[in-house]
C-alpha positions as CSV (number, residue, x, y, z in Angstrom):
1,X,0.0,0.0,0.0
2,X,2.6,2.5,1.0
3,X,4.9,2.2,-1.8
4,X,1.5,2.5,-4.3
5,X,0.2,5.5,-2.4
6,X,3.7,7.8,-2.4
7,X,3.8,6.8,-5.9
8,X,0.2,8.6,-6.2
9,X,1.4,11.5,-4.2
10,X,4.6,12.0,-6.1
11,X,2.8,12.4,-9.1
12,X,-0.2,14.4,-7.8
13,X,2.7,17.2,-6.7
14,X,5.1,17.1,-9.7
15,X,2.2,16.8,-12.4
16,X,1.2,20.5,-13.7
17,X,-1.7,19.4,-15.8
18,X,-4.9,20.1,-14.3
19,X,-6.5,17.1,-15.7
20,X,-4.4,14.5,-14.6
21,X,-4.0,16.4,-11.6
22,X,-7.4,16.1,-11.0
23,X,-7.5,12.1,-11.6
24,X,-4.6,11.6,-9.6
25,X,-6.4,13.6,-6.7
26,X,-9.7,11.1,-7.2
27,X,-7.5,8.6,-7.0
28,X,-6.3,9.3,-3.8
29,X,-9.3,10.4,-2.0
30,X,-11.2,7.4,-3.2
31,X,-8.5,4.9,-1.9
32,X,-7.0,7.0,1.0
33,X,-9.5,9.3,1.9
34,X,-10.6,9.6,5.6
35,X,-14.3,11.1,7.1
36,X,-11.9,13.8,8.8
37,X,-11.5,17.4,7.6
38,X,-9.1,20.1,7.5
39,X,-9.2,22.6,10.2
40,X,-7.6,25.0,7.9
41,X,-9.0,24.8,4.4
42,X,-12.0,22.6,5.9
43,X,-10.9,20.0,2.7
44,X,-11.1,16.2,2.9
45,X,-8.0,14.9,4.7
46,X,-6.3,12.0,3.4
47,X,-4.1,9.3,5.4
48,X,-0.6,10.2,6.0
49,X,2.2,9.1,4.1
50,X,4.6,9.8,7.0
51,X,4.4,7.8,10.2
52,X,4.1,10.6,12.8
53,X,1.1,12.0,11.2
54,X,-2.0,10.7,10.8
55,X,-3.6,12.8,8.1
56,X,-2.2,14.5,4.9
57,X,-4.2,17.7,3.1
58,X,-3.4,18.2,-0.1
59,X,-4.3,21.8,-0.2
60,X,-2.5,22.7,2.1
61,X,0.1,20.6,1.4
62,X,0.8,19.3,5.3
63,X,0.2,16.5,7.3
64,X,-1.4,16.7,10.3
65,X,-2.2,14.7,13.9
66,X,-4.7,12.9,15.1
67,X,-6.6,15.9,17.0
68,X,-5.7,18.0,13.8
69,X,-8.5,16.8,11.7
70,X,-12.0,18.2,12.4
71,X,-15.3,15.7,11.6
């Protein structure tokens, strides 16, 4: 899984086509996706790639703990 999903991510963040940018982002919300929210942006937090963390938002580009993410 982890291998698969930083694969996804590296491509979502050096891709600068909107389109695939897009799919890539389905992607990862569809297979990564948590019920959580950004506190920040209020966007759809995914699971974190890193170890520490235990959410990632791509808008704002950070991961995030636990209490971080807002139902």
């Amino acid at each position: 899984m982890k291998k698969r999903y930083k694969q996804l991510l590296d491509q979502y963040y050096k891709t600068e086509d909107e389109e695939t940018r897009e799919r890539l982002k389905q992607k990862l919300y569809k297979k990564y996706g948590t019920n959580k929210r950004c506190f920040r942006c209020k966007s759809q937090l995914l699971v974190s790639d890193l170890k520490s963390y235990s959410y990632l938002c791509l808008e704002c580009d950070e991961n995030m703990y636990s209490f971080e993410g807002v139902d």
